[in-house]
C-alpha positions in Angstrom: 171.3 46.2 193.7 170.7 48.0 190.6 172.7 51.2 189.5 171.5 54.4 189.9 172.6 56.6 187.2 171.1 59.6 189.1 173.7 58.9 191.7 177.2 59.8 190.0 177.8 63.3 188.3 179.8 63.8 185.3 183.8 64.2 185.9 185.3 67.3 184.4 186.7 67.1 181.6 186.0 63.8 180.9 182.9 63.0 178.9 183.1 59.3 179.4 183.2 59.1 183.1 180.8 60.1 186.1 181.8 59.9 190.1 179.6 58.7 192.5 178.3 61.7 194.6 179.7 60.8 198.0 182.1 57.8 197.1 185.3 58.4 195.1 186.3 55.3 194.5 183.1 54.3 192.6 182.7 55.4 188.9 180.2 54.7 185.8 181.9 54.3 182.5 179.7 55.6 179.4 180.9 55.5 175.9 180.3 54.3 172.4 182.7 52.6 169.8 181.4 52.3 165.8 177.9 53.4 167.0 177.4 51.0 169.8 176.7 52.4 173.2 178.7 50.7 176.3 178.2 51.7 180.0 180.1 49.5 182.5 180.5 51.1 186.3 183.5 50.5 187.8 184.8 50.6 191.8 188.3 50.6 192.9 189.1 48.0 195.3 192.6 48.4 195.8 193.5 49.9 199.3 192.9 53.6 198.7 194.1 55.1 202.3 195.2 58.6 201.6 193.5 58.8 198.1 192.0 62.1 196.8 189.9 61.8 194.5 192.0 63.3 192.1 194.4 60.0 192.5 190.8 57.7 192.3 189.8 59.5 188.7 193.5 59.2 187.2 192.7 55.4 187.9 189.2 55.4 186.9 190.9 56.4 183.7 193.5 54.1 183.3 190.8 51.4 183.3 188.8 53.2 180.8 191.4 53.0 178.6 192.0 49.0 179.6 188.6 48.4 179.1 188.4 50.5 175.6 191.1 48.5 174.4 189.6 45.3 175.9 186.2 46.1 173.8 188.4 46.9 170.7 190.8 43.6 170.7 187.8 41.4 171.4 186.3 38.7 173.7 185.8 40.7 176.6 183.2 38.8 178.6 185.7 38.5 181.5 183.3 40.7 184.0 179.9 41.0 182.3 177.2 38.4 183.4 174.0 37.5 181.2 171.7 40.5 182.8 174.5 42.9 182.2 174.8 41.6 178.7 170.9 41.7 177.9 171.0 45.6 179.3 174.2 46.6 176.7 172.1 44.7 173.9 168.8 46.4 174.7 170.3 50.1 174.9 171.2 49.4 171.2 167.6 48.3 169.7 165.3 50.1 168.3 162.1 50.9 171.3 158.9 49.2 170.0 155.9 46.8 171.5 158.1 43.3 171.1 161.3 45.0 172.8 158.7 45.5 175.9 157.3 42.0 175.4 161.1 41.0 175.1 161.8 42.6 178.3 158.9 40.8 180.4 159.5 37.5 179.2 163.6 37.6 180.4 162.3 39.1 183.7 159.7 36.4 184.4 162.0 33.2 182.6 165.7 34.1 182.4 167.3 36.9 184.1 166.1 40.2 186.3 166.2 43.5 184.2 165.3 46.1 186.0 163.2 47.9 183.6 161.0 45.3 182.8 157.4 45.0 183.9 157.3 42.8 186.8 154.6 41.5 189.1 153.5 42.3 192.3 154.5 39.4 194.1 152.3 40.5 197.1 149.3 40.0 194.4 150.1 36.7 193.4 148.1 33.7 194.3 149.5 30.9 195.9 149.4 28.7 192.0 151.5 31.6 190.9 153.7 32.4 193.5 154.9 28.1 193.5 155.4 28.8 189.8 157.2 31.5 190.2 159.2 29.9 192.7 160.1 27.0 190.2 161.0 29.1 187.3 163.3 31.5 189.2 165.6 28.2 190.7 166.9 28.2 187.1 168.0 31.8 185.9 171.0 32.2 184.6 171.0 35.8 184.7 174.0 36.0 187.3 176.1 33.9 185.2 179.3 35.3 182.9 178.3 35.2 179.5 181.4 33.3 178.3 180.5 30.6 180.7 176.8 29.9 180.3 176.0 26.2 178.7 173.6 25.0 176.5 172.3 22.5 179.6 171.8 25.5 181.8 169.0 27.2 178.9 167.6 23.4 178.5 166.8 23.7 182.1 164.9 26.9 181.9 162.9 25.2 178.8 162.0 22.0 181.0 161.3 23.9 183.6 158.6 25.9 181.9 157.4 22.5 180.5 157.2 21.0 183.9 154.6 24.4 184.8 152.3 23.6 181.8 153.5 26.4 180.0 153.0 25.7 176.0 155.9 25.1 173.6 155.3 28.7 171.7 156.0 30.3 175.5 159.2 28.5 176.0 160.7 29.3 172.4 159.9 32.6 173.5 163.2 32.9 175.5 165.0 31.7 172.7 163.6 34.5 170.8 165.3 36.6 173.4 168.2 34.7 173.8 169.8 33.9 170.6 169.8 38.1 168.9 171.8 38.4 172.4 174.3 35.9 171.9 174.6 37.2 168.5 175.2 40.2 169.4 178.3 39.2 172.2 179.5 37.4 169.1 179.8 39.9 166.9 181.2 42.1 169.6 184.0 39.7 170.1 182.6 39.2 173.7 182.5 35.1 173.5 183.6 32.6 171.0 180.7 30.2 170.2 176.7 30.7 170.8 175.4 28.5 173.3 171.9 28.6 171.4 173.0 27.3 168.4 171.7 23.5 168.7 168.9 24.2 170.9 165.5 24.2 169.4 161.8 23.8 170.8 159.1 22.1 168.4 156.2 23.6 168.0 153.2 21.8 166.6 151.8 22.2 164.0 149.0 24.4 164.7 147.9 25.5 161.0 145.9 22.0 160.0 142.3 22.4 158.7 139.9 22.0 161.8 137.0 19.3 161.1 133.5 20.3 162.1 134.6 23.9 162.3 131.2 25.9 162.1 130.1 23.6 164.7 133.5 24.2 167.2 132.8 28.0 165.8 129.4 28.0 167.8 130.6 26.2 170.5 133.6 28.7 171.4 131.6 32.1 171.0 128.9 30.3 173.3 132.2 29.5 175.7 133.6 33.2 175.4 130.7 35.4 176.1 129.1 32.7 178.9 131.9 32.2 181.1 133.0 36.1 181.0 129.5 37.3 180.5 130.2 39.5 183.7 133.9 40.2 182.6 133.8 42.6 179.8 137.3 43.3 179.7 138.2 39.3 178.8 135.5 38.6 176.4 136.3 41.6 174.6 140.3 40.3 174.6 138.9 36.5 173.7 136.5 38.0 170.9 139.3 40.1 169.2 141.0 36.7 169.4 137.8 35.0 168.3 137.8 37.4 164.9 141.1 36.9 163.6 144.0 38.9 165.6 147.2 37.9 167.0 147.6 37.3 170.7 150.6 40.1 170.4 148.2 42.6 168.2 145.1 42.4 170.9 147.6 42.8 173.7 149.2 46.0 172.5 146.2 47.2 171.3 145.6 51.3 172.1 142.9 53.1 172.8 143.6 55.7 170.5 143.7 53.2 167.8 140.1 52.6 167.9 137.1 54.9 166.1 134.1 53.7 168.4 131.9 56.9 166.2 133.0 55.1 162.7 133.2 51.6 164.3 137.0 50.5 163.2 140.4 49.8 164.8 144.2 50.0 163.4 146.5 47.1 164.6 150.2 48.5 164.4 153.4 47.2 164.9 152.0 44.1 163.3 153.9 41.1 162.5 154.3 42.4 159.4 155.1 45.9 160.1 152.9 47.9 158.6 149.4 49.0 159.9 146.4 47.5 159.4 142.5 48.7 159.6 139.9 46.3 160.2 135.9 46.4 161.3 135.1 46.9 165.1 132.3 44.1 165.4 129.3 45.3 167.3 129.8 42.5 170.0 133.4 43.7 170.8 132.4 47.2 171.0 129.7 46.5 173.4 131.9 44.9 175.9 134.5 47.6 175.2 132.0 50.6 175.9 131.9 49.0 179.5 135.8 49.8 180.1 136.8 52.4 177.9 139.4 55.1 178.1 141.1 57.9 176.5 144.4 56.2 175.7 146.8 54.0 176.9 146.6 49.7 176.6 143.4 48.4 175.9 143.8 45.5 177.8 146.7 46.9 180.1 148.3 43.8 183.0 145.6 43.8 186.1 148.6 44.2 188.2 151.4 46.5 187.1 149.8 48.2 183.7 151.9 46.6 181.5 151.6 44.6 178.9 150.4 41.5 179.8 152.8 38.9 179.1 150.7 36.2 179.2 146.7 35.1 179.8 147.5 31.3 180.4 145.0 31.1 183.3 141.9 32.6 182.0 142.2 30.7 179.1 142.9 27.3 181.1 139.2 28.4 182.7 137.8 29.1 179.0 139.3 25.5 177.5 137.6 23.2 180.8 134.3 25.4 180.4 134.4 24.8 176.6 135.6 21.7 176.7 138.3 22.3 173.8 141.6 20.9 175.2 143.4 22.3 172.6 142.2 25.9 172.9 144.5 29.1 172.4 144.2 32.5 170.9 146.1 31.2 167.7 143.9 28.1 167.6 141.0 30.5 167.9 142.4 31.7 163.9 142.2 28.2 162.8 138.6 27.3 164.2 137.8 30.9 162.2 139.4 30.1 158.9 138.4 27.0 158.7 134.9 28.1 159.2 134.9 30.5 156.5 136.5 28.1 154.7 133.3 25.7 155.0 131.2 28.7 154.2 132.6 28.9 150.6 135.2 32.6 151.6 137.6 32.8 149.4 141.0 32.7 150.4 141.7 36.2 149.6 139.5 36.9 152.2 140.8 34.6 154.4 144.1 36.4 154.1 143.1 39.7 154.4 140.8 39.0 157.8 144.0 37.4 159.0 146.3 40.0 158.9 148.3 38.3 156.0 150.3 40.3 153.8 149.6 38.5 150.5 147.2 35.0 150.1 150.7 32.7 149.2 150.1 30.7 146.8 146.1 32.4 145.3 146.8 34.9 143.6 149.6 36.3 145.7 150.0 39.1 143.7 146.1 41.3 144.5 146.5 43.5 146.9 144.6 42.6 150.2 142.2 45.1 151.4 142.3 44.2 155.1 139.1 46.4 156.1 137.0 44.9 153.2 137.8 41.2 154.1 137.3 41.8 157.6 133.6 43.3 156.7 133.3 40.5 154.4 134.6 38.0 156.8 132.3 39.3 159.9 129.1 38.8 157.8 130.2 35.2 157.5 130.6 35.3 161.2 127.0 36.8 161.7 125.6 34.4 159.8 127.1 31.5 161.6 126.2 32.7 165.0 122.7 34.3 164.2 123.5 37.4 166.2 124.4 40.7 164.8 128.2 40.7 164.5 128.4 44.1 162.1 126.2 46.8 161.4 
């Protein structure tokens, strides 16, 4: 059962412990060393016949003071399992879109944090709820930190493999996993990383695509056929379709968009900075049939969330298109490559991309982001023969 902080009030005189309300021999440790924030609860389970509870705080603060000095010598993983671990390391990191993401993906993969966005299960379908099933056989979020193997996080990784889910989704938990373990290192909490060796190949998905304008064409016709009747996923597919990261259309605000002057501001971007680009006609459209005040764009169906993932409905898109190899980031190579074909020079290319310089053209011109994406969505209008901006 999780811990309710709202249950224990604060011990007087001592800053750095609270007693539960109506049990004396249960306590919640809260304290930082060199800036880092540690909270640990703690019951005495000693036989405490005839304690009062000023005998049960004099021993709640004896084990402070063990667990202080524990903290401070080092390697003190003895009692703190991987979901206890991933809780001290999130306290300590700075609140922003991929901590959320972060938090979602070692709910649904690795561990349970309670904060995290979770599904309804009673909303799942029966697809879901067997994969679900699969994937939760091999958390490890139980499991001491000092004790956890490399083979247990391999397992997770085949696992996810096994359930069709694509090699960028499974180094996903390693993304989560390995600032953790970095993090017990440095706080002396275990001796080696059990990361270290373990990688997951992703491939490589940046090659020139043949027959582009054609493929171009042939996905736009895919996107606004299959969800003609869903405006809210062929507006998330057609941000995709122009240029933007899976992560920027997903955490995408409403108060971020200027329907009256017809452009949007991507933050938090890869890059950290912000970033203004064009709203194209055809996006708005589909967005005018949806829209709110503020909050997530494109918010989860089920809990309001971020989604963490849109696996299915692009499954559906890649059999109607017939593009096997289909995915929002393949969506940015079918688009570059056919603005490639249509003679746009690669300052453009980097600029309606998201890119912070153009590499190796010219690297040192500043990109204007707004003016390539303009630039870039007259390419597009020509292509398709519809009017993509006015």
């Amino acid at each position: 059962m999780a811990l309710k902080v709202s249950d224990y009030i604060q011990v007087k005189n001592e800053s750095n412990i609270k007693i539960h309300k109506s049990d004396n021999t249960k306590f919640l440790f809260d304290f930082r060393i060199e800036d880092k924030r540690y909270r640990q609860s703690f019951k005495i389970k000693a036989n405490v016949t005839g304690w009062n509870k000023k005998t049960c705080i004099d021993e709640a603060k004896k084990e402070l003071l063990k667990y202080k000095e524990s903290l401070e010598a080092g390697y003190s993983s003895k009692d703190i399992n991987l979901d206890k671990l991933f809780e001290l390391y999130n306290e300590n990191i700075k609140d922003t879109n991929w901590k959320t993401i972060k938090e979602s993906i070692y709910n649904r993969y690795i561990g349970s944090y309670k904060n995290a966005n979770a599904k309804d299960i009673t909303k799942l379908t029966k697809e879901q709820l067997q994969r679900k099933k699969a994937l939760d056989k091999n958390k490890i979020g139980t499991k001491k930190i000092n004790k956890i193997l490399p083979t247990q996080i391999d397992k997770i990784i085949n696992s996810m493999d096994k359930q069709g889910l694509s090699p960028r989704t499974q180094k996903s938990i390693l993304e989560v996993l390995k600032p953790m373990f970095k993090y017990a290192l440095e706080n002396k909490m275990i001796k080696e990383i059990p990361t270290t060796f373990i990688n997951v190949k992703i491939p490589n998905q940046k090659k020139i695509v043949t027959n582009a304008t054609e493929l171009f064409n042939k996905v736009y016709k895919g996107i606004t056929t299959y969800y003609k009747d869903e405006p809210f996923y062929q507006a998330l597919f057609l941000f995709g379709f122009t240029g933007r990261r899976k992560s920027e259309i997903l955490n995408l605000r409403w108060e971020n968009i200027d329907f009256v002057n017809d452009y949007y501001w991507i933050t938090n971007t890869k890059n950290d900075d912000n970033q203004k680009y064009p709203l194209a006609p055809m996006i708005k459209a589909q967005l005018l049939q949806f829209k709110e005040i503020k909050g997530l764009v494109f918010p989860s169906p089920i809990n309001g969330g971020v989604i963490t993932n849109v696996d299915r409905q692009m499954r559906n898109l890649k059999k109607h298109t017939g593009v096997d190899n289909l995915s929002l980031h393949y969506m940015r190579n079918i688009l570059v490559s056919m603005l490639a074909e249509q003679q746009t020079e690669a300052i453009i290319l980097s600029g309606i991309l998201g890119h912070k310089d153009v590499n190796t053209i010219n690297k040192y011109l500043s990109i204007n982001h707004y003016k390539s994406g303009q630039e870039g969505l007259n390419k597009i209008s020509d292509v398709l023969d519809v009017e993509v901006i006015g």
